[in-house]
N, C-alpha and C positions, 0 to 999 in steps of 0.2 A: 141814622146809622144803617137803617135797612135799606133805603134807598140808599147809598152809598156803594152799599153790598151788592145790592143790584146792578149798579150803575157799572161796577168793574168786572159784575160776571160779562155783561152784556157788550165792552169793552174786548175784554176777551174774547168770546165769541165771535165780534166782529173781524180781529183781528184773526181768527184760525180762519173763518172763513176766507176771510179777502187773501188769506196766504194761498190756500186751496183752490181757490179760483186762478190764482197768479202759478200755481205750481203746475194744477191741469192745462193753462193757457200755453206753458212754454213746454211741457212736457209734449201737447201734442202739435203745436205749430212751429217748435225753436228744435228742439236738441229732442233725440232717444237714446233710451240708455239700450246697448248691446254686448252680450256675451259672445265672446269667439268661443265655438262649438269645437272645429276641428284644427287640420293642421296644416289646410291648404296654402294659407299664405305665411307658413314660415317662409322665413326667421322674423320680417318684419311686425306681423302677429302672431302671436302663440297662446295656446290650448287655456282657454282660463284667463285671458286678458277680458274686464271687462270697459267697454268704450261710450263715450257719449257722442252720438253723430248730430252732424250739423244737418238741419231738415230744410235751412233757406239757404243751404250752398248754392244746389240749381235750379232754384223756384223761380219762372219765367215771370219778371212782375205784368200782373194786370195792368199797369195805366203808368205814366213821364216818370211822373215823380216819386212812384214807390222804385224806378229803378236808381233814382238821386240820394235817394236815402238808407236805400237799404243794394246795394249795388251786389249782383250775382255775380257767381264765376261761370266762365262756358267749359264745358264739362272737354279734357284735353286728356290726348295718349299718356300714359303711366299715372292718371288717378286712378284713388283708389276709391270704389264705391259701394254703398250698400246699396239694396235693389229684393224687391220682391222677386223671389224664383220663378220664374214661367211655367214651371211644373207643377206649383203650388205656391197660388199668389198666397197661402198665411205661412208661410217659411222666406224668414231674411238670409241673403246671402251675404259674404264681403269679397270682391274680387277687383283686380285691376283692368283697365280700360287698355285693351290691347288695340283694336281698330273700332275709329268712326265710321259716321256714314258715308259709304263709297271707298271706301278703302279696301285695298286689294289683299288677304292677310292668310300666308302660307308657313309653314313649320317645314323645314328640310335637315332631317339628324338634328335635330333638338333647339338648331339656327330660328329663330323668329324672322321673317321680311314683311315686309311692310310697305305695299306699292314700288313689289319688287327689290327693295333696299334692306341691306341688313338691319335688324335694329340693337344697340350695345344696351345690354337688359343687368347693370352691375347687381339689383337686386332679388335676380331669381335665383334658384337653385336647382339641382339637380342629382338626387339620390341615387339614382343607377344610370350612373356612368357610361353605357350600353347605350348604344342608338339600335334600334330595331329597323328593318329593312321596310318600307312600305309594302312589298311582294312577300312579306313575312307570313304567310295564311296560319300557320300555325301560331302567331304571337298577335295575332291579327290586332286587339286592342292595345296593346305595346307598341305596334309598329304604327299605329293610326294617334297613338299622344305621340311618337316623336315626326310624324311626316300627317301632316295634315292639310286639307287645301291643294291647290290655293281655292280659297270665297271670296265674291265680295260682302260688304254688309251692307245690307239694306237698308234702303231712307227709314229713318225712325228706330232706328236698333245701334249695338254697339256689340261688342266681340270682346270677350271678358277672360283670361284667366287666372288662376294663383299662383305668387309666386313661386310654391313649392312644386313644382312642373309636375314631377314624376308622383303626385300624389295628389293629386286635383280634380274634381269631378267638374268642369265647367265650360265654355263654350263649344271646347272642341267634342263634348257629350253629348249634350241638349240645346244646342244652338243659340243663337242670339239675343240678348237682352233688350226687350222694347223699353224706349228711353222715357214711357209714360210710368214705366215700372221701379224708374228710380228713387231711392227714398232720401238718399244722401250722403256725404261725405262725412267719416270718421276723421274725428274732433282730438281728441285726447284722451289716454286710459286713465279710467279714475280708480280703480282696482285691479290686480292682476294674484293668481295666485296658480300654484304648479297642480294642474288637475289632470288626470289622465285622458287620453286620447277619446274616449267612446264616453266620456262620463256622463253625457249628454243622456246617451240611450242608457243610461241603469236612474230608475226610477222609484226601488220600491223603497219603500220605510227604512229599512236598513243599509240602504245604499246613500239616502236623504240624510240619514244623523251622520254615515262617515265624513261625507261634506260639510256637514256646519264642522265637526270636531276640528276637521285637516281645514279649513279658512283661512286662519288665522298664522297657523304653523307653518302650513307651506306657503303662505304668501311671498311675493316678490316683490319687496319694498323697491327695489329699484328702477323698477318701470311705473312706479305711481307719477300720476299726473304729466306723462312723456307724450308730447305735443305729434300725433302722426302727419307727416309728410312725405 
């Protein structure tokens, strides 16, 4: 019997382990889990969506056959990607691929072009309705989110914003995304719940319990498990 007892602790054991090894494996080489922080890319993500990204979307295979098998996608205008911030490679951002490389990419009154060409953006948005003049000196960062450019991007970079235009801290800020900085493409929310705008930045003990309480309450069952594309 003791051996027995034994035999099913050890049984056990083996199998947390080998879960653990197989959960660290895909957690750091398959899928991450991510919280949307802010509100830049409404409506398509919102404040408290929480997502699991795909990490072999744009992984360049090593060698014939792991492209056979495990087949990438080439990273194309209007994905949406995550990406270490160039401000701060330990901050993840989420924004949309507005120009590749060599692509010519100008903002004219709130208009996107794109080597010159209009581009039809149906999932952006735009809160202030106001186009600011680019000779705007007094509005000067106003008039610079809505007339921007024209750039081109350079070899190895990409030119990224949020869909929520007029609230977006992102390429037209701090410039170009280096494409070594990509971490991957957002997969599907596997939680979502209604959190406030900044809830990110409140951190102390009492701010920590109103979040677990409100989880649950404010969640939004309707966007569970919603496929991002």
């Amino acid at each position: 019997m003791k051996k027995k007892g034994k035999n099913i602790v050890r049984e056990y054991f083996e199998l947390i382990a080998e879960t653990a090894v197989f959960v660290f494996f895909v957690m750091t080489f398959v899928v991450q889990a991510f919280q949307i922080p802010t509100g830049s890319m409404i409506p398509k993500l919102l404040v408290g969506d929480f997502l699991l990204v795909n990490k072999m979307a744009y992984v360049r295979p090593s060698f014939s056959l792991e492209g056979v098998l495990l087949p990438q996608k080439q990273i194309k205008r209007k994905d949406i990607i995550v990406f270490k911030w160039p401000g701060d490679l330990t901050k993840d951002y989420v924004k949309r691929v507005i120009g590749l490389e060599g692509d010519k990419v100008e903002i004219r009154a709130k208009q996107l072009y794109v080597n010159d060409e209009p581009i039809d953006e149906p999932y952006k948005i735009h809160k202030d309705s106001q186009a600011y003049s680019k000779d705007d000196a007094y509005h000067y960062d106003l008039a610079i989110r809505d007339n921007y450019g024209p750039v081109v991007v350079p070899a190895g970079h990409l030119f990224v914003m949020g869909d929520n235009r007029d609230d977006s801290a992102d390429s037209r800020t701090w410039g170009f995304v280096p494409l070594v900085n990509i971490k991957g493409r957002p997969w599907i929310i596997y939680f979502s719940y209604e959190a406030e705008r900044d809830a990110y930045l409140k951190t102390s003990f009492r701010d920590r319990l109103k979040k677990i309480l409100n989880f649950i309450p404010n969640a939004r069952w309707g966007r569970l498990f919603k496929i991002i594309n």
